[in-house]
mmCIF file as gemmi writes it, N, C-alpha and C atoms, coordinates in Angstrom:
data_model
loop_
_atom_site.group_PDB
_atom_site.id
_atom_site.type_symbol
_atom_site.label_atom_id
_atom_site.label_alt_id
_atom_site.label_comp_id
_atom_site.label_asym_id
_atom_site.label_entity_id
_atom_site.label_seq_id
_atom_site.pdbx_PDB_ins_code
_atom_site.Cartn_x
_atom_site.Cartn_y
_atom_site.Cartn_z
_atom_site.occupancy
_atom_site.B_iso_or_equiv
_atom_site.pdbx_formal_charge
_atom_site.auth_seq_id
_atom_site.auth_asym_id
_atom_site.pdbx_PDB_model_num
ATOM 1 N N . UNK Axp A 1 ? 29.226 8.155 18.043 1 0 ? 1 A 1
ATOM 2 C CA . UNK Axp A 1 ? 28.477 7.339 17.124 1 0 ? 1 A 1
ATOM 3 C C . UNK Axp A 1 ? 28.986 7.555 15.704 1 0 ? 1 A 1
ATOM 4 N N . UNK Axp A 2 ? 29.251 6.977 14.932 1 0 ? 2 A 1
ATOM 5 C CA . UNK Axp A 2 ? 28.663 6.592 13.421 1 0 ? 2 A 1
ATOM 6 C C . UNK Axp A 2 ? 27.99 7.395 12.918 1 0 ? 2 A 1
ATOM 7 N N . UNK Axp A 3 ? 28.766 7.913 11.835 1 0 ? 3 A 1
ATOM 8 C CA . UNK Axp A 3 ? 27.554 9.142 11.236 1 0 ? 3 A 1
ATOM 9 C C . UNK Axp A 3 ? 26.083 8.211 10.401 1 0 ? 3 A 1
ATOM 10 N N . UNK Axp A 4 ? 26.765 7.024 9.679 1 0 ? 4 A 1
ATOM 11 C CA . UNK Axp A 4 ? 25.537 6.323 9.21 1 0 ? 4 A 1
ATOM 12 C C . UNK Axp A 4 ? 24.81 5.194 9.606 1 0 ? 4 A 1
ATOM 13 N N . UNK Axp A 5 ? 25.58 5.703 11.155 1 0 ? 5 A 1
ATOM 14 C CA . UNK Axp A 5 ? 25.102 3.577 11.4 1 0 ? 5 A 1
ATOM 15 C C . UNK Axp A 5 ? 24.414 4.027 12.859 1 0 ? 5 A 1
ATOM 16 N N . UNK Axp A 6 ? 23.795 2.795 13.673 1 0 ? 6 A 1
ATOM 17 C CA . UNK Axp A 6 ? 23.598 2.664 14.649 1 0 ? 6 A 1
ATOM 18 C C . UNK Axp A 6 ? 22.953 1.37 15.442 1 0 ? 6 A 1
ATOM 19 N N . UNK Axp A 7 ? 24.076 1.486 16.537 1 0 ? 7 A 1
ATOM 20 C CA . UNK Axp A 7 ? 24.082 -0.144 16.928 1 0 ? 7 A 1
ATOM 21 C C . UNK Axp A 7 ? 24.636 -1.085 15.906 1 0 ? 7 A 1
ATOM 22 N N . UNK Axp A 8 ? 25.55 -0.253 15.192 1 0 ? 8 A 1
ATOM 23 C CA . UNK Axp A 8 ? 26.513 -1.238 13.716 1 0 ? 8 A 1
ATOM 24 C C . UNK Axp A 8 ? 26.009 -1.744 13.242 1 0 ? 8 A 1
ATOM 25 N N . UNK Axp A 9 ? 24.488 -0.606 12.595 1 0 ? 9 A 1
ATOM 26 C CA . UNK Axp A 9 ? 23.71 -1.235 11.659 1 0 ? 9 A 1
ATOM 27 C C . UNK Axp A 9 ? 23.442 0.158 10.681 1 0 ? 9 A 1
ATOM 28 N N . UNK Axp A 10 ? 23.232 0.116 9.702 1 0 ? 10 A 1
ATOM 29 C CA . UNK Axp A 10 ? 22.721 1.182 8.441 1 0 ? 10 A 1
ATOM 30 C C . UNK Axp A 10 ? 21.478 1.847 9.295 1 0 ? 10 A 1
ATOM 31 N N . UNK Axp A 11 ? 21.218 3.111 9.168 1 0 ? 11 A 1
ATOM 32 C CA . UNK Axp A 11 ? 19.966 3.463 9.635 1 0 ? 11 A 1
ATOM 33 C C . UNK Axp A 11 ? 18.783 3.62 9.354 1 0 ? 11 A 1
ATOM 34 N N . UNK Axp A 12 ? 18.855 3.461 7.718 1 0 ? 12 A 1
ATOM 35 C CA . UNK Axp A 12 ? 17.881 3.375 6.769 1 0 ? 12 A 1
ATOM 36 C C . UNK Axp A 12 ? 17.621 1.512 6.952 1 0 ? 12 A 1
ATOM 37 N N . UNK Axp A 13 ? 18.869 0.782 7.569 1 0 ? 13 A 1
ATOM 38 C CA . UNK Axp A 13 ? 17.804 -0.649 7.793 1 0 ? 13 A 1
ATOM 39 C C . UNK Axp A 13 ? 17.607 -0.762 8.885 1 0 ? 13 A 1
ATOM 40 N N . UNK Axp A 14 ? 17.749 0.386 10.388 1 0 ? 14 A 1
ATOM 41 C CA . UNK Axp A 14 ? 17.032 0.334 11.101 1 0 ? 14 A 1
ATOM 42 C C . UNK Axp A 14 ? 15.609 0.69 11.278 1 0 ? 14 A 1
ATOM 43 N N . UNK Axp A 15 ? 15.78 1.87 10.064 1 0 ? 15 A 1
ATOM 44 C CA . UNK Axp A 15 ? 14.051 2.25 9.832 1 0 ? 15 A 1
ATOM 45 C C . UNK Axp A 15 ? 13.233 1.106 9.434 1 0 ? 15 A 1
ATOM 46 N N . UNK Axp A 16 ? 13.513 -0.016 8.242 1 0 ? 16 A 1
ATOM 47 C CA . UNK Axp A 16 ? 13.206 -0.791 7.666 1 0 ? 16 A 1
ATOM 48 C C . UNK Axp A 16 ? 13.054 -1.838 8.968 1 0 ? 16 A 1
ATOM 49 N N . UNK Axp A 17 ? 13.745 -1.871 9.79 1 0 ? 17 A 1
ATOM 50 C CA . UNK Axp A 17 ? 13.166 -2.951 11.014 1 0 ? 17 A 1
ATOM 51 C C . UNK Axp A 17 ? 11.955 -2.84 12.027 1 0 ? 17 A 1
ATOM 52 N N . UNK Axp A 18 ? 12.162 -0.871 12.31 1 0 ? 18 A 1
ATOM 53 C CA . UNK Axp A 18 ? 10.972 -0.218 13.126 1 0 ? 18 A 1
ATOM 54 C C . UNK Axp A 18 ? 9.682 -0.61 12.388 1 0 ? 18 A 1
ATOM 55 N N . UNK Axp A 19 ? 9.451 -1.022 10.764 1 0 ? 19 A 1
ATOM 56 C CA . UNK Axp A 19 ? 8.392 -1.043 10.056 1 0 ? 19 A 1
ATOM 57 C C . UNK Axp A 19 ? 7.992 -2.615 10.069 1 0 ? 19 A 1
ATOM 58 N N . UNK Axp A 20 ? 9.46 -3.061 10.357 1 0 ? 20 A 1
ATOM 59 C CA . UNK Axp A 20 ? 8.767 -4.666 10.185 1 0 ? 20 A 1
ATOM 60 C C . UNK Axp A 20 ? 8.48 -5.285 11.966 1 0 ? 20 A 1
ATOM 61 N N . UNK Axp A 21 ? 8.942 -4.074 12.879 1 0 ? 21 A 1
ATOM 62 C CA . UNK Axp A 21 ? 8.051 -4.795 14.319 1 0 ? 21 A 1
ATOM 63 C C . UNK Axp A 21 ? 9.704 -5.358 14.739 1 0 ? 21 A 1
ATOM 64 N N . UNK Axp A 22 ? 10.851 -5.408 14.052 1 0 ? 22 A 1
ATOM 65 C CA . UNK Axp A 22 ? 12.359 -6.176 14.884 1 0 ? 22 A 1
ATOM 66 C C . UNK Axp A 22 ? 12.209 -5.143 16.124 1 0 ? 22 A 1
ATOM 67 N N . UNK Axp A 23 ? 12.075 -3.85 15.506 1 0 ? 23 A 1
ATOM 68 C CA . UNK Axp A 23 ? 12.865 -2.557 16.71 1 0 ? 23 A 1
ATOM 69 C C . UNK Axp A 23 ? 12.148 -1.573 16.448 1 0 ? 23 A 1
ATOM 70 N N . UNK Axp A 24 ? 11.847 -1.253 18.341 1 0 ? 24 A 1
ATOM 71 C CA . UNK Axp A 24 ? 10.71 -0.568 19.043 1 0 ? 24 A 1
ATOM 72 C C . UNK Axp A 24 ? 11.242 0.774 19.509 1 0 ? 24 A 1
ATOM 73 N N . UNK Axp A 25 ? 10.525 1.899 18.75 1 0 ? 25 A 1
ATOM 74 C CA . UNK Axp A 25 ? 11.262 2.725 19.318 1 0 ? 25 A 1
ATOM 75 C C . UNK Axp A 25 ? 10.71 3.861 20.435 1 0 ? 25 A 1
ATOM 76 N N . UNK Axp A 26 ? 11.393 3.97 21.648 1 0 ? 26 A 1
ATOM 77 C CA . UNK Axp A 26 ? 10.933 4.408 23.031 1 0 ? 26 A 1
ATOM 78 C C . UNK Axp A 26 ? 11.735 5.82 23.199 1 0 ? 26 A 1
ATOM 79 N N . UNK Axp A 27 ? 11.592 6.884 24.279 1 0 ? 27 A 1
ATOM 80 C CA . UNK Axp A 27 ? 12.24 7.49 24.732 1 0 ? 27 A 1
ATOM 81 C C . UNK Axp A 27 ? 13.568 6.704 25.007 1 0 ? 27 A 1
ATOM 82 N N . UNK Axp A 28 ? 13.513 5.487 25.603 1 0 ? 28 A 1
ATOM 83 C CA . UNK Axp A 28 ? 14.479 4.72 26.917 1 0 ? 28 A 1
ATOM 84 C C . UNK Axp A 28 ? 15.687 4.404 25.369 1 0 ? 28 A 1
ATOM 85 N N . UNK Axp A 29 ? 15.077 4.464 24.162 1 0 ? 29 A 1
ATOM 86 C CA . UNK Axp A 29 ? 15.686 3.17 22.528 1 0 ? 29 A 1
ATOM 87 C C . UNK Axp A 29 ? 16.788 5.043 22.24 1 0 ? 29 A 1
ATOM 88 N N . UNK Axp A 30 ? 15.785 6.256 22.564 1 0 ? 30 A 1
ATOM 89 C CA . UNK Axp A 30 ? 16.639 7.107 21.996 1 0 ? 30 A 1
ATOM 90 C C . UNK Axp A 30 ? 17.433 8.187 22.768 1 0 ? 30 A 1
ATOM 91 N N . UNK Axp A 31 ? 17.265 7.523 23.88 1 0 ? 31 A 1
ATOM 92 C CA . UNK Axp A 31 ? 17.945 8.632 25.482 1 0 ? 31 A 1
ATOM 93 C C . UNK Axp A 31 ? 19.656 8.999 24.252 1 0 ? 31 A 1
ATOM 94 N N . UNK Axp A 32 ? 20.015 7.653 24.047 1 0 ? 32 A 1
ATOM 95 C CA . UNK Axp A 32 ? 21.433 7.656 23.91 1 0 ? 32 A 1
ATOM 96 C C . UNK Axp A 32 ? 21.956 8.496 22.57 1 0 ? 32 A 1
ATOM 97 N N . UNK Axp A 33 ? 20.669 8.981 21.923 1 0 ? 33 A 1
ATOM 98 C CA . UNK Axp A 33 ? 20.917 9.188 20.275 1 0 ? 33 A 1
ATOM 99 C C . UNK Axp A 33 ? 21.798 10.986 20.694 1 0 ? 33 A 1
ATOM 100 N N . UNK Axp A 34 ? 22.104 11.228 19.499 1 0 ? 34 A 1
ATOM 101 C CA . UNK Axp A 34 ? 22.267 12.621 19.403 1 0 ? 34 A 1
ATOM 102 C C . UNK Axp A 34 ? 21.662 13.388 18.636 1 0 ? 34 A 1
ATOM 103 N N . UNK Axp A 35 ? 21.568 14.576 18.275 1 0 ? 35 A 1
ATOM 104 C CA . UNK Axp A 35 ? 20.617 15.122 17.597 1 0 ? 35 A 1
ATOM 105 C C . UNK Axp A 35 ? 20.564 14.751 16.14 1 0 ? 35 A 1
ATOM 106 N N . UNK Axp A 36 ? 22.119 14.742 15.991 1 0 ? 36 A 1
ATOM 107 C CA . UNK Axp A 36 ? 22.05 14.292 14.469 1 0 ? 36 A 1
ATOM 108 C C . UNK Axp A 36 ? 21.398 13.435 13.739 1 0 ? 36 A 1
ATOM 109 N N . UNK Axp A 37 ? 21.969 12.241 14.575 1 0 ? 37 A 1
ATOM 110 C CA . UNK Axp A 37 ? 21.227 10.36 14.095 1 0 ? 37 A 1
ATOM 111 C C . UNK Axp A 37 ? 20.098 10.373 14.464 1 0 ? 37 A 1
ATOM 112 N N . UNK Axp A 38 ? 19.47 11.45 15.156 1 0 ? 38 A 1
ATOM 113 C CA . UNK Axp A 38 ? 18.014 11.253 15.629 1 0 ? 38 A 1
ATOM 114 C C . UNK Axp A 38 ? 17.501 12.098 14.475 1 0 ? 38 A 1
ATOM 115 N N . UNK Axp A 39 ? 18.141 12.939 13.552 1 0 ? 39 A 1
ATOM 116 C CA . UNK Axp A 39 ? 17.493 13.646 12.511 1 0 ? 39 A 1
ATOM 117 C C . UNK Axp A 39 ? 17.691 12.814 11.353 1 0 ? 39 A 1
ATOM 118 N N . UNK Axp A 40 ? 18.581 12.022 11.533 1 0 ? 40 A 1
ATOM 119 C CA . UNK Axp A 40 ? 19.237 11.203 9.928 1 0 ? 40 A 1
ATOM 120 C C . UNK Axp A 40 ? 17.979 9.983 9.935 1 0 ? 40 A 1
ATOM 121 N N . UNK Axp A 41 ? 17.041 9.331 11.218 1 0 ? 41 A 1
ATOM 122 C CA . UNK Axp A 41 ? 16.863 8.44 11.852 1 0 ? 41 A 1
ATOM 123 C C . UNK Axp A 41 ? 15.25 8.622 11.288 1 0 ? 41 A 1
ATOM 124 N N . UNK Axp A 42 ? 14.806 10.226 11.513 1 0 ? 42 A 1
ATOM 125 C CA . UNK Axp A 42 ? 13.626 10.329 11.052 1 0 ? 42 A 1
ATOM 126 C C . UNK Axp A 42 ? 13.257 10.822 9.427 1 0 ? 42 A 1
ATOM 127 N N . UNK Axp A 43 ? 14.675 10.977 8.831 1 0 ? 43 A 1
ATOM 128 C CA . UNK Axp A 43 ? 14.562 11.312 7.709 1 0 ? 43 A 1
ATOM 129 C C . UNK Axp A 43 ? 14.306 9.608 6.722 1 0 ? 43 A 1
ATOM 130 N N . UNK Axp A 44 ? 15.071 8.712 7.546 1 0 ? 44 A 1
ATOM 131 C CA . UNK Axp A 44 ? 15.068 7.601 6.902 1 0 ? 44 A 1
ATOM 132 C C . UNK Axp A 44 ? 13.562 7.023 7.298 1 0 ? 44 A 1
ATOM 133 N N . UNK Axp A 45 ? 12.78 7.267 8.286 1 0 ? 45 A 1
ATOM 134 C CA . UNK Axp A 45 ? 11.642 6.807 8.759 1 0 ? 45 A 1
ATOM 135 C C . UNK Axp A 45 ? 10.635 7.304 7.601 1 0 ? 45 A 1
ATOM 136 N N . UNK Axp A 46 ? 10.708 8.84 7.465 1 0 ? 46 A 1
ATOM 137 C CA . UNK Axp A 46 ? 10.043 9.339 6.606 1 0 ? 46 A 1
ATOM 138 C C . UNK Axp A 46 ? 9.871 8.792 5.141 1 0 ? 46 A 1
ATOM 139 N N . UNK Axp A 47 ? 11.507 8.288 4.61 1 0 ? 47 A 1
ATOM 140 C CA . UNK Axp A 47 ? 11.709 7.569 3.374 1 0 ? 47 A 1
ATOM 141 C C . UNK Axp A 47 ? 11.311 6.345 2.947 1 0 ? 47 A 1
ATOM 142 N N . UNK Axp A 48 ? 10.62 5.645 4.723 1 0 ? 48 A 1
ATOM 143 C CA . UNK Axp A 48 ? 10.836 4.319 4.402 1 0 ? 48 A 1
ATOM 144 C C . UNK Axp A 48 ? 9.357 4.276 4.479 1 0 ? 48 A 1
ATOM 145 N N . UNK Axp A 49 ? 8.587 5.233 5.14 1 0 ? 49 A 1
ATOM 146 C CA . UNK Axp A 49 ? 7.18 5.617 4.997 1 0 ? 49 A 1
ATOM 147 C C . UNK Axp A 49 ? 6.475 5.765 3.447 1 0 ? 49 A 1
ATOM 148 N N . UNK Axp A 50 ? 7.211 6.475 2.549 1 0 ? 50 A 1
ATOM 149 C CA . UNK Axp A 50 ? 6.965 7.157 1.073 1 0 ? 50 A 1
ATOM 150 C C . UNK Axp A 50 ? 7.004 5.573 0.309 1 0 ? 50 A 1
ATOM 151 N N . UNK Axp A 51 ? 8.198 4.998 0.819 1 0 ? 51 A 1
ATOM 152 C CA . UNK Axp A 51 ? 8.664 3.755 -0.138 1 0 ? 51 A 1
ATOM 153 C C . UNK Axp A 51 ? 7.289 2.521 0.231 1 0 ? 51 A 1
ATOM 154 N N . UNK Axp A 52 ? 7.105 2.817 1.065 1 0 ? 52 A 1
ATOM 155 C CA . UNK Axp A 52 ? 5.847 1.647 1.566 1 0 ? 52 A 1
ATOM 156 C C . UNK Axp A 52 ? 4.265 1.878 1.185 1 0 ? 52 A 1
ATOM 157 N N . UNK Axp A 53 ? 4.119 3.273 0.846 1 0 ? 53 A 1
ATOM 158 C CA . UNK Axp A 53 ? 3.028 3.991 0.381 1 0 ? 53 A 1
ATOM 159 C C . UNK Axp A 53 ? 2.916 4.035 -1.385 1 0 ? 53 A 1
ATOM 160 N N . UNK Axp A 54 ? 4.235 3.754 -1.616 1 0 ? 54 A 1
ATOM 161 C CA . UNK Axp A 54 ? 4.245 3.467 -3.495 1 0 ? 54 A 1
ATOM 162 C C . UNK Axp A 54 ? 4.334 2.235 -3.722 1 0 ? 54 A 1
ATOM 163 N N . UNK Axp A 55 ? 4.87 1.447 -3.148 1 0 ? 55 A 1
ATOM 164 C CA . UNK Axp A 55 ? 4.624 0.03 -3.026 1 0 ? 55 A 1
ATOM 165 C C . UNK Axp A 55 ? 3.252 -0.186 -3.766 1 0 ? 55 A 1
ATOM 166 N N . UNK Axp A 56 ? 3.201 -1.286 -4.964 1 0 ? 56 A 1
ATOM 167 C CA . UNK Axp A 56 ? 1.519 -1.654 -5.651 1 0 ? 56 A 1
ATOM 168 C C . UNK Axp A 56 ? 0.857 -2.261 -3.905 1 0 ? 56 A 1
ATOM 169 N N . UNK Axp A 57 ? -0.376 -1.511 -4.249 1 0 ? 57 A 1
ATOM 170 C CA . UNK Axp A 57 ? -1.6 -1.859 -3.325 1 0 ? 57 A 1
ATOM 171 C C . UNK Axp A 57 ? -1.871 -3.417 -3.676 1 0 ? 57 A 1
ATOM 172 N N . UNK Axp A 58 ? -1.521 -4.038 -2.442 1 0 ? 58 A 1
ATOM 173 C CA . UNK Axp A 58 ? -2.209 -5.51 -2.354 1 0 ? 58 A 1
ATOM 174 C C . UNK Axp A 58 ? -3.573 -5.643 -2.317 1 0 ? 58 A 1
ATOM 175 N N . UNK Axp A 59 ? -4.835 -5.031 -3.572 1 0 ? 59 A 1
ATOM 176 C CA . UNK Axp A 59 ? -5.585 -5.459 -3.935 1 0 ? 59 A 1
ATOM 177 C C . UNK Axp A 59 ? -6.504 -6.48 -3.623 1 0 ? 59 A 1
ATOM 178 N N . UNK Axp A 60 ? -7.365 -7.042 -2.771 1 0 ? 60 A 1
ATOM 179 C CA . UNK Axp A 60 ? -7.778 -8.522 -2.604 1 0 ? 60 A 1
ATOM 180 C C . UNK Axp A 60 ? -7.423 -9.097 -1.769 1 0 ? 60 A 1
ATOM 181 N N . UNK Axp A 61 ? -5.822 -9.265 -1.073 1 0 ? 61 A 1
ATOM 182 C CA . UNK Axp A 61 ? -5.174 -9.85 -0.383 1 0 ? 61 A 1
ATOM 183 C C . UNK Axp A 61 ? -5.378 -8.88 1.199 1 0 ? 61 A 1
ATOM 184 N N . UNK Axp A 62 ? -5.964 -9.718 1.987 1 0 ? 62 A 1
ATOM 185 C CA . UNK Axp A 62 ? -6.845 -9.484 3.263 1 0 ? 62 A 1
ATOM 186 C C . UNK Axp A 62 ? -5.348 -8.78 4.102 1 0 ? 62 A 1
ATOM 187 N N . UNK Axp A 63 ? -4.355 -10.256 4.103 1 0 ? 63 A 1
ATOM 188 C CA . UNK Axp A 63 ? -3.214 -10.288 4.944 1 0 ? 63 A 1
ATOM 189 C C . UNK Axp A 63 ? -2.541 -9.029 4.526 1 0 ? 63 A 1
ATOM 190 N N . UNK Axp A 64 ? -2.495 -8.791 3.331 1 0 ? 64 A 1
ATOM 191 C CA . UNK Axp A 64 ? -1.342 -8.106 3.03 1 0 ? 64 A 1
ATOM 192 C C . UNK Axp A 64 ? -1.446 -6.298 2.934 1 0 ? 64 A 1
ATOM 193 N N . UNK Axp A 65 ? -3.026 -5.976 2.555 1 0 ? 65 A 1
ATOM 194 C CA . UNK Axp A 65 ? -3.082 -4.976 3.553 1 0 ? 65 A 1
ATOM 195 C C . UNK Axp A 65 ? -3.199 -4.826 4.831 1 0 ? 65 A 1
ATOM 196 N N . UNK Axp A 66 ? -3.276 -5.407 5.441 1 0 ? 66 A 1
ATOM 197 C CA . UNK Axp A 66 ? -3.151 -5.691 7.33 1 0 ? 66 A 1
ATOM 198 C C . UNK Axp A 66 ? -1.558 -5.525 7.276 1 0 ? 66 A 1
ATOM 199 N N . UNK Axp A 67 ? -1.047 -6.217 6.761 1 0 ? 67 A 1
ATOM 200 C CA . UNK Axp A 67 ? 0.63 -6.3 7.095 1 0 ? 67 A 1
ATOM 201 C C . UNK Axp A 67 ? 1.511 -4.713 6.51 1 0 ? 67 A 1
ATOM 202 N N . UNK Axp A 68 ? 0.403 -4.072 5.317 1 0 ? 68 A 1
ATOM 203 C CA . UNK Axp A 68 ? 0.961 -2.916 4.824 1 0 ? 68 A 1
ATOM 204 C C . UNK Axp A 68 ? 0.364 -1.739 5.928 1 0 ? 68 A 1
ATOM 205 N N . UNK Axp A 69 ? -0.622 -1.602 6.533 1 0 ? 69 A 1
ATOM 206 C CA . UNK Axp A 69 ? -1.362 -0.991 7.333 1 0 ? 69 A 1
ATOM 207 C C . UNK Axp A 69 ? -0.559 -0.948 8.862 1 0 ? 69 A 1
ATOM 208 N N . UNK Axp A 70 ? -0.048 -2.381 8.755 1 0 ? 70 A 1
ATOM 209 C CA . UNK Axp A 70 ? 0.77 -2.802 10.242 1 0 ? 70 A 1
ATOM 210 C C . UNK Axp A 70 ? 2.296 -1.935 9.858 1 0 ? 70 A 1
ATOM 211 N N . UNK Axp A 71 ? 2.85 -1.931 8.821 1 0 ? 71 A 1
ATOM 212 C CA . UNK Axp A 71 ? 4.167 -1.107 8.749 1 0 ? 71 A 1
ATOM 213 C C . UNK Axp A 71 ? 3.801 0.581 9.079 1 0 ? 71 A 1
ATOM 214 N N . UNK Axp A 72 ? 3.001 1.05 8.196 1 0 ? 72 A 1
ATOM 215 C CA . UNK Axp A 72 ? 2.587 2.009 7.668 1 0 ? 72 A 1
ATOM 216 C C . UNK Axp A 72 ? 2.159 2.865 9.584 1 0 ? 72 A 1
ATOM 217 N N . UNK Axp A 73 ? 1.531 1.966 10.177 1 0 ? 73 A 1
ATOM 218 C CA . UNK Axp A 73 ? 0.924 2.164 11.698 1 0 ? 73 A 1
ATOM 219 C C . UNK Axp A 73 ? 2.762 2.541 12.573 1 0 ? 73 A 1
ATOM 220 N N . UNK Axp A 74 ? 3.109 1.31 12.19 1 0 ? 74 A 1
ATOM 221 C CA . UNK Axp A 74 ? 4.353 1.487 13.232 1 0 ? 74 A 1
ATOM 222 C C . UNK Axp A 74 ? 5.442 2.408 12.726 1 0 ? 74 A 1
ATOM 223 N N . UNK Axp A 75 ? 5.422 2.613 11.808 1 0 ? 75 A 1
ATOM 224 C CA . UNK Axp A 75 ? 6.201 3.977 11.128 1 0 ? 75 A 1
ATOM 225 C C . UNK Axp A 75 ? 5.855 5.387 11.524 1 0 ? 75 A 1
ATOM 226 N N . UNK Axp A 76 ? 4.75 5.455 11.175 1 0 ? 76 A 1
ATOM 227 C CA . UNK Axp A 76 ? 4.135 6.482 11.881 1 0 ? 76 A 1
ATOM 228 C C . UNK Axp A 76 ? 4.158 6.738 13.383 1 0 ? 76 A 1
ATOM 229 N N . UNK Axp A 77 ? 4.322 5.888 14.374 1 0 ? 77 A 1
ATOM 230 C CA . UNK Axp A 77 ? 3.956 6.263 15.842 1 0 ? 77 A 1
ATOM 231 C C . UNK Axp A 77 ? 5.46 6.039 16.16 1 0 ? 77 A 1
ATOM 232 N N . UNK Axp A 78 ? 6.368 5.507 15.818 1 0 ? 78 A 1
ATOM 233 C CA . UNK Axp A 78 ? 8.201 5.949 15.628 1 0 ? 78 A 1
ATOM 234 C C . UNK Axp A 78 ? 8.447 7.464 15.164 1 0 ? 78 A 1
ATOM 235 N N . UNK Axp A 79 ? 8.166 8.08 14.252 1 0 ? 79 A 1
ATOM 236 C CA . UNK Axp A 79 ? 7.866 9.39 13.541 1 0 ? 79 A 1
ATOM 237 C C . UNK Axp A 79 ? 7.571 10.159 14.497 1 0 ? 79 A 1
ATOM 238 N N . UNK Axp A 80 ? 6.384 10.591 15.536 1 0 ? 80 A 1
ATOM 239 C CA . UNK Axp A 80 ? 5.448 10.323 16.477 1 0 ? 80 A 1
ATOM 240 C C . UNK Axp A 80 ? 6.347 10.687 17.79 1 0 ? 80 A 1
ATOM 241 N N . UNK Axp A 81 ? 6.646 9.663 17.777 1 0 ? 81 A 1
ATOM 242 C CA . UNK Axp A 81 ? 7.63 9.549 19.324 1 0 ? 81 A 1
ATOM 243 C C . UNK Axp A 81 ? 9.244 10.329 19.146 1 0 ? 81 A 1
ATOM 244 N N . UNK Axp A 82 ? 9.25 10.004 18.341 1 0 ? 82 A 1
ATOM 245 C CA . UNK Axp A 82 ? 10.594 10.855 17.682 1 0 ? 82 A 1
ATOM 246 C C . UNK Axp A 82 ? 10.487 12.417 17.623 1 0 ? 82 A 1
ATOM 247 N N . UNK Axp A 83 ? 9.864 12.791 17.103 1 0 ? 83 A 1
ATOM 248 C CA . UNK Axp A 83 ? 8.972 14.295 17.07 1 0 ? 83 A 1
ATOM 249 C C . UNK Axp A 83 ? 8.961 15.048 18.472 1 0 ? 83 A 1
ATOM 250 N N . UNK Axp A 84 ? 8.09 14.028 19.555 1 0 ? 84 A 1
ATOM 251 C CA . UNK Axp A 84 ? 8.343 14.277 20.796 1 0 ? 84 A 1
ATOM 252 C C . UNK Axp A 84 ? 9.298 14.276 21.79 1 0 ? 84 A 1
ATOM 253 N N . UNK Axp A 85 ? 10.172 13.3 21.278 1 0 ? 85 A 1
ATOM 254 C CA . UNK Axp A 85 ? 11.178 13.663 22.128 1 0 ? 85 A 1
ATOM 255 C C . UNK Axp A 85 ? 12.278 14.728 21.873 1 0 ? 85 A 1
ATOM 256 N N . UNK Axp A 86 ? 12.439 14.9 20.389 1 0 ? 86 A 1
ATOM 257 C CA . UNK Axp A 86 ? 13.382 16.11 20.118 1 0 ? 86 A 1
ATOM 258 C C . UNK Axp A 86 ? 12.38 17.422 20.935 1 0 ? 86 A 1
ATOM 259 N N . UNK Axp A 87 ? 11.278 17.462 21.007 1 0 ? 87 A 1
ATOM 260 C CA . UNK Axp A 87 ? 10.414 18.628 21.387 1 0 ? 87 A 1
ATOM 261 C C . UNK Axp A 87 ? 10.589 18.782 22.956 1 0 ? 87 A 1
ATOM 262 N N . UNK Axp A 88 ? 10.89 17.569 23.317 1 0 ? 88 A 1
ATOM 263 C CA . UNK Axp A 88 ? 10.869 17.612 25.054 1 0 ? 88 A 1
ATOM 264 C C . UNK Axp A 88 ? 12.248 18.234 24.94 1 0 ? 88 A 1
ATOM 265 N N . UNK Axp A 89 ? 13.357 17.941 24.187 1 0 ? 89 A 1
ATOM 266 C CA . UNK Axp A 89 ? 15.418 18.028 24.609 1 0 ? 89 A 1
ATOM 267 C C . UNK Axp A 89 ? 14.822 19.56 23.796 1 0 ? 89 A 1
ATOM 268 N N . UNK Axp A 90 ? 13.962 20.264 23.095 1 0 ? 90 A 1
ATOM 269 C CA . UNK Axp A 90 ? 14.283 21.514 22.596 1 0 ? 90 A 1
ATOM 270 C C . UNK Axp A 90 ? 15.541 21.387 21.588 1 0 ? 90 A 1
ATOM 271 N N . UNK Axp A 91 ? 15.475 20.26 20.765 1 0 ? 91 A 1
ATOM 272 C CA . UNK Axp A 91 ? 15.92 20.08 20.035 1 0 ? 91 A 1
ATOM 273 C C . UNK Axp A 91 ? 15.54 20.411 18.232 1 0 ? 91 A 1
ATOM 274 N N . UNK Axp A 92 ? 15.579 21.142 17.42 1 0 ? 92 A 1
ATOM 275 C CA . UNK Axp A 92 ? 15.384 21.116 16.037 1 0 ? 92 A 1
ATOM 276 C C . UNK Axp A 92 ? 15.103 20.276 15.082 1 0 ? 92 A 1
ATOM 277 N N . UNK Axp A 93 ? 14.493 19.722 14.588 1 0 ? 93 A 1
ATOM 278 C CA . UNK Axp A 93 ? 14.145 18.199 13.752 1 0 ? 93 A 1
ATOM 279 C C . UNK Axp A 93 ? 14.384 18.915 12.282 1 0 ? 93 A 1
């Protein structure tokens, strides 16, 4: 693999896709990862978590905390699953 990419994509805009619902991430999404990109993978998850949490609060707008709540949800349970599976391989995060 690509030290910065995966699936010949940036991994910081794969995080950015896990948040917008493109890409789901499973045991089956990270069988193939290695430890590394699976650490580079949650560091960018983590970043893209912070960046979505400073983001101005949509105030008033019903949708748009639902849609910030909906990233913020699926970031977290990627994070989540990620966590667990380095814990199942006895892997180091």
């Amino acid at each position: 693999m690509a030290e910065d990419s995966l699936k010949g994509k940036n991994i910081e805009m794969i995080a950015k896709d896990i948040g917008d619902g493109y890409v789901f991430v499973s045991p089956l999404f990270l069988k193939r990862l290695d430890q590394e990109v699976l650490k580079k993978l949650l560091a960018a998850i983590t970043k893209t978590m912070t960046f979505v949490r400073t983001e101005k609060f949509p105030t008033g707008d019903i949708d748009g905390i639902k849609r910030r709540n909906l990233r913020l949800s699926r970031l977290n349970s990627a994070s989540t699953v990620i966590k667990h599976f380095a814990k199942e391989r006895r892997w180091i995060i």
